[in-house]
N, C-alpha and C positions, 0 to 999 in steps of 0.2 A: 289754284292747283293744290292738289291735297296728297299726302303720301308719299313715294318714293318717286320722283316725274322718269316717263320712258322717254329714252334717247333714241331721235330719227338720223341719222345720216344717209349719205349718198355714196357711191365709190367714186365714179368720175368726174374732174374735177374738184371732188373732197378729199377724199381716203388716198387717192394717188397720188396730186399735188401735197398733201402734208403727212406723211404714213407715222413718221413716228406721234404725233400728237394724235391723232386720232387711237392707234395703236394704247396708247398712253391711256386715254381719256375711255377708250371701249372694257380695257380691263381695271381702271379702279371708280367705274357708273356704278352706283348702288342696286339701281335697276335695271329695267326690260330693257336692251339693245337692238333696234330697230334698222333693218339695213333696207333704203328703200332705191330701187336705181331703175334708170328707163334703158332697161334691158333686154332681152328676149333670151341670151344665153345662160340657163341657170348654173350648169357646169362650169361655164368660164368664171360665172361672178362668185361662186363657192371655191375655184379653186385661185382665182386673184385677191378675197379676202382671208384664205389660209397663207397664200403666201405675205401678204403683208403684215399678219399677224395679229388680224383682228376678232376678237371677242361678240359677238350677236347670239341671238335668241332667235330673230327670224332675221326672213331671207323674203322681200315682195319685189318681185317683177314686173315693173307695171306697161300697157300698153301704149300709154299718153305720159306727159309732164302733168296732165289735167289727174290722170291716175293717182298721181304720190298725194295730191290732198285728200282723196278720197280714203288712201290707206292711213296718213296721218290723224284723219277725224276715226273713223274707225276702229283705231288702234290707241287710242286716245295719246298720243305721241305728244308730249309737251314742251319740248325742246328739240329744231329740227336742223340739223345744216345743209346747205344746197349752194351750190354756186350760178344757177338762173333765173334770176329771177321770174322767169314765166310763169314756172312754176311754183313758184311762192305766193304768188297771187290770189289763187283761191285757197288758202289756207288758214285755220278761225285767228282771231286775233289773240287766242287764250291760247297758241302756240307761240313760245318765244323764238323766231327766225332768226339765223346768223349766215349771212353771205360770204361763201369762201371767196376772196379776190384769188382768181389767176389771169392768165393772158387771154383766154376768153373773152373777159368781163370787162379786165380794165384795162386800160393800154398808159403803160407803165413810164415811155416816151412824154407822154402829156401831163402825165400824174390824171388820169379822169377816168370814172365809169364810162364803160362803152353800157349805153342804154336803149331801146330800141321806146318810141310817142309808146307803146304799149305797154311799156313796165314801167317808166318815168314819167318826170314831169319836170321843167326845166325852171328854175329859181331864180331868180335878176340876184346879181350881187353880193347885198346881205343872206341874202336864203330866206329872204321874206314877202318878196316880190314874186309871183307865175310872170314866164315873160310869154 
């Protein structure tokens, strides 16, 4: 990575679940502010990221989870936060990914990801074992 890196975020599940850090983090990024969320409503998601009081450059609406990769390679977005992994999945590895835990994801009762055979893979133990 070379340069000022662009920041990817998401709103739901991101920017909702933690408003002040992300708020925090969107106004002192050196660079490009990337807001990427699987949305259809552009109104609502412009007027839910003024009211949180958040800082971006763009605004992508995408029509898949499979979408927000495509906007992240594209946009060459190098630091991305999301909270599904699904969609994280096809994303290059020259992207630094960071998974917001909410109740979604993890279930908080167990202490453990909620993971779906498609986005995990389940470890014996140590974490060195596939079971």
């Amino acid at each position: 990575m070379s340069g000022i890196p662009v920041l990817g975020i998401d709103i739901d599940g991101c920017v909702d679940e933690a408003t002040a850090f992300f708020r925090t983090l969107t106004h002192i990024w050196p660079g490009r502010v990337c807001v990427v969320s699987y949305r259809s409503n552009r109104e609502k998601a412009v007027a839910d990221l003024a009211r949180y009081g958040i800082r971006y450059d763009q605004l992508f609406l995408v029509k898949s989870l499979d979408g927000k990769a495509e906007v992240i390679v594209r946009e060459g977005i190098s630091v991305f936060f999301d909270d599904q992994p699904e969609c994280l999945q096809g994303i290059p590895a020259t992207t630094h990914v960071l998974l917001m835990r909410n109740g979604g994801n993890f279930d908080f009762a167990q202490r453990k990801w909620v993971l779906s055979s498609k986005t995990g893979r389940l470890l014996q133990g140590s974490g060195q074992q596939e079971v």
